[in-house]
C-alpha angles and dihedrals in degrees: 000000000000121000134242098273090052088054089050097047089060093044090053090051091044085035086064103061115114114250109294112244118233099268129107106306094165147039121202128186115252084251090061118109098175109111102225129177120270102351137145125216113240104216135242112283113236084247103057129192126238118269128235147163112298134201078249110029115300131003132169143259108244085212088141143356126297138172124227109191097214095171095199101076099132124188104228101047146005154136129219113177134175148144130257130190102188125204090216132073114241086238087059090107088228142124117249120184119188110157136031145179132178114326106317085206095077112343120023153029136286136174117198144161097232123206090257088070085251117136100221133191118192129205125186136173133180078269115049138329122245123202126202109183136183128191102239092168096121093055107116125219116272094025117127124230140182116224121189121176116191135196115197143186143189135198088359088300133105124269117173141293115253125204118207130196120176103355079304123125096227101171145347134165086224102178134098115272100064116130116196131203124293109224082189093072099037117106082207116028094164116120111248113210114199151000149206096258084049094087080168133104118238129203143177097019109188126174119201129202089190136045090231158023149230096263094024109067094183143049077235100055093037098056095047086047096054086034087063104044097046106039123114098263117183097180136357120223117201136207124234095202131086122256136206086349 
């Protein structure tokens, strides 16, 4: 888990992008409910896949492999969240793959529950491969979780690739010297959700080609935004008392 300073230190990078013009932004899985800015809706593959309860109306079984054809995947920076609920403890000893691009050998991304208990994503570029990892061996079967992976750049330079679990920054090789996929010279570049080896649900996908919106100015704020529109909420409490007035 990274500190504060860490956290502030990303905001201030997101926080330094130009005003976005009015143009797709997003790209959200026809499962999504959310209502996000400038986004376009990826439609439903000719294979579906089966359709289940969601942590916001209505999400989707990963029993096999599908494409989205998101069409905004950019090389020097983006954002895919989404939510999983697994049918399998992270002890299980098992592989889990939820979410590919490209080939993560050599030019791609993949996020996957590896048989060490260790939540991985992968990301890999004609140059070199990078790996930010998290232990999720303590996550119980029929528990939802958000998972965001970032890629970032400043300066038009890599910076390093983040991995976020509940609204948490796990893990991120944050340093010069990164290099990130490369859609142009993929012969896929669709985003495959799913997999046999997936036995999870998966719910609000949304891809980002920025780190940031009109109203967010910040990966930071952006993520907890999306985190709390979008969670499994059962019940809201709410507090009587005034806040920040």
């Amino acid at each position: 888990m990274y500190n504060l300073s860490f956290l502030l230190c990303l905001s201030v990078i997101t926080a330094s992008v130009a005003e976005l013009p009015n143009e797709i932004k997003a790209s959200v899985a026809w499962f999504t409910n959310a209502s996000i800015e400038n986004s376009v809706r990826m439609e439903s593959p000719k294979d579906p896949l089966p359709v289940s309860r969601g942590t916001f109306g209505d999400g989707v079984n990963l029993t096999h492999a599908v494409p989205l054809d998101s069409q905004i995947i950019k090389r020097d920076k983006g954002m895919i969240s989404f939510w999983i609920r697994p049918n399998w403890n992270g002890n299980d000893g098992k592989e889990h793959i939820l979410l590919r691009i490209g080939d993560p050998d050599v030019n791609g991304v993949l996020v996957e529950k590896a048989q060490s208990g260790m939540l991985r994503y992968v990301m890999s570029s004609p140059e070199k491969t990078a790996v930010a990892r998290a232990d999720v061996s303590q996550w119980e079967v029929n528990e939802w979780h958000q998972i965001v992976i970032v890629w970032m750049s400043n300066n038009d330079k890599p910076l390093g690739t983040v991995l976020w679990i509940d609204k948490v920054a796990v893990a991120g090789p944050i340093a010069s010297g990164n290099t990130f996929l490369d859609p142009e010279k993929m012969d896929d570049n669709r985003i495959w959700i799913g997999e046999k080896s997936s036995n999870a649900l998966m719910d609000e996908l949304i891809i980002r080609n920025e780190l940031r919106t009109e109203l967010s100015p910040g990966q930071i704020d952006v993520i907890y935004r999306d985190y709390f529109r979008t969670a499994p909420y059962e019940s809201i409490e709410i507090d009587p008392e005034p806040s920040r007035i």
